[in-house]
N, C-alpha and C positions, 0 to 999 in steps of 0.2 A: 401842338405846333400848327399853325394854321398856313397850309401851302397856297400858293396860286393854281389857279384854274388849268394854266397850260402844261405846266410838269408834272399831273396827274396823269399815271400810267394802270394800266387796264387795271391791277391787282388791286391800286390803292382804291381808285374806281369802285372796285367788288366792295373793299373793306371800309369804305365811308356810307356804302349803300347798308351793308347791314347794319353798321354804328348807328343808321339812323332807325331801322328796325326794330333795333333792343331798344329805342329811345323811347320818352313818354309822348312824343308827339306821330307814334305813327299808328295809326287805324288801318286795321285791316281791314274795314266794312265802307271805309270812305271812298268813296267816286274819286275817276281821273284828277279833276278840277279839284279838289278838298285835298289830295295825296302830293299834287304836284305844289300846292299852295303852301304846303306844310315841310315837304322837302327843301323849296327853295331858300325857307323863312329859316328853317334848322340850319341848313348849309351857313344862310349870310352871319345867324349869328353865333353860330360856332366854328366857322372857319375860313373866316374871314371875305368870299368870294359869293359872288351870284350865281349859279345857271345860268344856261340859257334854255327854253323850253322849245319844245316842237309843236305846233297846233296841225293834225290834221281836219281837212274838209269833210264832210257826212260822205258817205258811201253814193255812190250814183243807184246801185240797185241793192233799194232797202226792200224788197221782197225779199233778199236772201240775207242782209244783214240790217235787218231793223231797226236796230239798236232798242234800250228801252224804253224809249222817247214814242218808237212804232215808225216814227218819218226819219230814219236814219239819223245818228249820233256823231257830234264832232270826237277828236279824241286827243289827248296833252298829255307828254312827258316830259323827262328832263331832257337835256343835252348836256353834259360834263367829257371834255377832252377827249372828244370824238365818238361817244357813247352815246346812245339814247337810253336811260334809265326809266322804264315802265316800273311802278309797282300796284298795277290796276290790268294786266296781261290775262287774269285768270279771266277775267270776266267776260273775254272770248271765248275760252276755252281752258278747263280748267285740268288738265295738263301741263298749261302756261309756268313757269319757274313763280316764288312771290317774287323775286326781284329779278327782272327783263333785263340783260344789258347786252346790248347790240353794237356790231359799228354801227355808224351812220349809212357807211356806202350799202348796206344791207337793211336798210329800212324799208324803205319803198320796198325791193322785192316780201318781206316779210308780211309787211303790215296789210300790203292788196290781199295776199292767201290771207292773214288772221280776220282784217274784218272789212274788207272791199274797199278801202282807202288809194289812194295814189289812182282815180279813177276821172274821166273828164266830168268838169265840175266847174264852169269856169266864173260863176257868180259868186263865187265865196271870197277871193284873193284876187289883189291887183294882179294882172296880166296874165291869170285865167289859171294862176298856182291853185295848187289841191295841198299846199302846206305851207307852212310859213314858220318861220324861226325867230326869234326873239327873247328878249327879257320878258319877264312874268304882266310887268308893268306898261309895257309896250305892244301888246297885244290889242287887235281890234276892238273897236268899242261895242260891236256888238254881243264879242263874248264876255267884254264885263260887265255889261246890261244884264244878260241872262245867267250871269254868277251870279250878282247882286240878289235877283227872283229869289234861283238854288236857294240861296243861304238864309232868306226870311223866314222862308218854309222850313229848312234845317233847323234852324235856330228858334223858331218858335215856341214857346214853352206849353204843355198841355198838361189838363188838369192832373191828369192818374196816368200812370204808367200803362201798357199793351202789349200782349205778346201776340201776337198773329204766325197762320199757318202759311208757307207760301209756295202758291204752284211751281213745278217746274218753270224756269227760265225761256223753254222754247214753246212751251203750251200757253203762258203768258200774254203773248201777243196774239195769239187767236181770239183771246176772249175779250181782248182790249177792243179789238176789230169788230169783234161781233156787237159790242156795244156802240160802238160809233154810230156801227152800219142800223142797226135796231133803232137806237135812240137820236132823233135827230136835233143838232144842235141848239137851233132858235128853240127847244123847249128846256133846255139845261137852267138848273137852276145855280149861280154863283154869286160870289162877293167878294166887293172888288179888295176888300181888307183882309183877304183868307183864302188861297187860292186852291185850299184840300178838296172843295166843290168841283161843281162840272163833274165830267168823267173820272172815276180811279184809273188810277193811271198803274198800279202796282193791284193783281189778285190775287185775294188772299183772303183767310177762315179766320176770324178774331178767337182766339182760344180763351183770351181773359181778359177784363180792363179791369180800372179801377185802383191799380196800385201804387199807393203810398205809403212807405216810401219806395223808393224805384226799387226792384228787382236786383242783386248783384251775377257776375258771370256765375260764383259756386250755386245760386238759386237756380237759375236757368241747366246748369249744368247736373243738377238733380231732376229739375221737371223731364230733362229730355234725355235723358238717361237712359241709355236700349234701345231706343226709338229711332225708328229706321225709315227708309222712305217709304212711305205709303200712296194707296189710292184714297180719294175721295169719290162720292157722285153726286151731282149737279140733277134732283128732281123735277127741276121747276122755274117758271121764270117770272118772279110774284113782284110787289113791293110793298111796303109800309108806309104809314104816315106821320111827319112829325108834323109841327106847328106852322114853319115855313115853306117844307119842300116835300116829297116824297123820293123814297129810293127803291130804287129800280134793282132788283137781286136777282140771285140765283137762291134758289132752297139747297143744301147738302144734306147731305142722310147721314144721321148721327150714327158713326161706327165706332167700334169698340178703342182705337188708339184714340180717336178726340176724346171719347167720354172720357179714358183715362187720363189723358194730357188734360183735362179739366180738374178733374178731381184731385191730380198734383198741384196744380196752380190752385186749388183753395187752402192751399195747406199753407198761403203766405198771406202775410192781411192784405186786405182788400177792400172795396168799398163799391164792389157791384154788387146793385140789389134786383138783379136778375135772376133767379135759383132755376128756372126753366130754364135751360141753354137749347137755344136753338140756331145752329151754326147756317151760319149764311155768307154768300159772297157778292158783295155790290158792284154792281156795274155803273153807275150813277146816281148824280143827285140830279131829280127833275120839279118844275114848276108844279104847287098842287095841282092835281087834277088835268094834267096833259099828257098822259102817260098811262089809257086805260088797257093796256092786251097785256096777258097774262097768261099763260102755259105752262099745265100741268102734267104729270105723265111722263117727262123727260126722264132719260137714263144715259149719261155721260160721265165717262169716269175720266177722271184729272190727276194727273201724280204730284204730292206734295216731295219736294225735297229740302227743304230748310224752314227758319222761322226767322224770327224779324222782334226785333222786343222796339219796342216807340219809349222813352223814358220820358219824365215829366218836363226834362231840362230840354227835349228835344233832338238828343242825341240819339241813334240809332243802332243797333248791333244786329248782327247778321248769323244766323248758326244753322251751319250745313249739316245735314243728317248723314 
């Protein structure tokens, strides 16, 4: 039975939020933007009515909440009958409920403590707002310019499949930094048809590529089986050469959990003809030969807490250790 928006009351609220949970359109790996886009689209065409979303402003002090962007991150939820509906909360902090539902009158206080939001900002929103509420489709045109980006890159399709190691969340952005600060941009090497170039923007130890066909969750959930968080460490700070560009790494010291999380990952086909693994984390793609210091001798250890699988179709899946 397909109710109206206003005679939703909190319970119904809770139980249209998980309805949409158990459903085949919800990703637990998907960003705010991709969750709320997906929620509103399930709502209109299963019950008859739209949201309305909440867009918060980026944080004034992205020293303490960076986002993963590193220049502080905007952030969207739903609005249904006086609710703000997060299902993207963890990625504050992961404590966070999967499904956030707030009054409204207790947003602002909530969301400054979650992630420095409701702060002075007065460049982002007519009359100096640090939020803005609307329909999905009514939204600034700057944040569906930078959807539009999001989703090319989402959506792109790549050769073989990838499962990658990935830093903790809060060590992350140090290394992002350090790259900025080391690598200076007029020597980046990019393309304006592919925009994975420039700086990574996401650090991380490729475990495997190569596979086709994609990986399922029972596969992944065999390779990473017992496997708990660990350390890495960062030797070195080298790069390589390809044809057009050269990349700017970090060397990691082969220890005994990658070796095995490799040796699990050959046991599915694959079509990497690398049989030396030598695990490395890139900081950059730069222009050949603009990029010559190099540092050996390094001893910096990095805790891994998740992995990340890249599918061929472009979709992504996230698994916490």
């Amino acid at each position: 039975m397909k109710k109206s928006i206003d005679i939703l009351n909190k319970q119904q609220i809770v139980d249209l939020s998980n309805e949409f949970v158990s459903s085949d359109k919800f990703n637990s790996s998907d960003d705010c933007k991709n969750s709320v886009l997906s929620f509103v689209n399930w709502v209109k065409n299963n019950k008859g009515f739209e949201p309305d979303v909440m867009l918060l402003a980026p944080p004034k002090d992205i020293k303490k909440f960076p986002g993963k962007s590193i220049n502080g991150d905007s952030h969207i939820f739903s609005i249904i009958g006086g609710y703000g509906i997060d299902f993207t909360a963890k990625q504050f902090d992961s404590n966070q409920p999967l499904i956030k539902i707030i009054p409204e009158s207790e947003i602002e206080a909530e969301y400054k403590k979650l992630g420095g939001y409701f702060t002075s900002y007065p460049d982002w929103f007519e009359g100096g707002k640090t939020s803005i509420k609307s329909k999905f489709n009514n939204l600034p045109q700057w944040f569906h310019n930078g959807y539009k980006k999001d989703m090319i890159t989402e959506n792109r399709h790549n050769e073989y499949g990838c499962l990658m190691a990935i830093v903790e969340p809060t060590r992350g952005p140090h290394i992002i930094k350090f790259g900025k600060t080391v690598i200076p941009p007029q020597i980046l090497y990019t393309d304006p048809n592919d925009n994975s170039y420039g700086y990574d923007d996401e650090p991380h130890i490729t475990a495997k590529y190569g596979y086709s066909p994609d990986l399922t969750r029972a596969n992944l959930a065999t390779i990473l089986q017992g496997i708990k968080p660990f350390i890495i460490k960062l030797t070195g700070l080298t790069q390589f050469q390809n044809e057009k560009y050269d990349v700017v790494k970090f060397d990691v010291e082969k220890n005994e959990i990658l070796s095995e999380i490799r040796r699990r990952c050959d046991c599915y086909k694959n079509e990497d003809k690398y049989t030396d693994y030598k695990p490395h984390m890139t900081l950059a793609y730069v222009q050949k030969g603009k990029f010559p210091h190099i540092k050996e001798g390094m001893s910096l250890s990095v805790p891994v807490t998740r992995f990340k699988y890249s599918g061929k179709d472009g979709k992504k899946l996230y698994i916490n250790l």
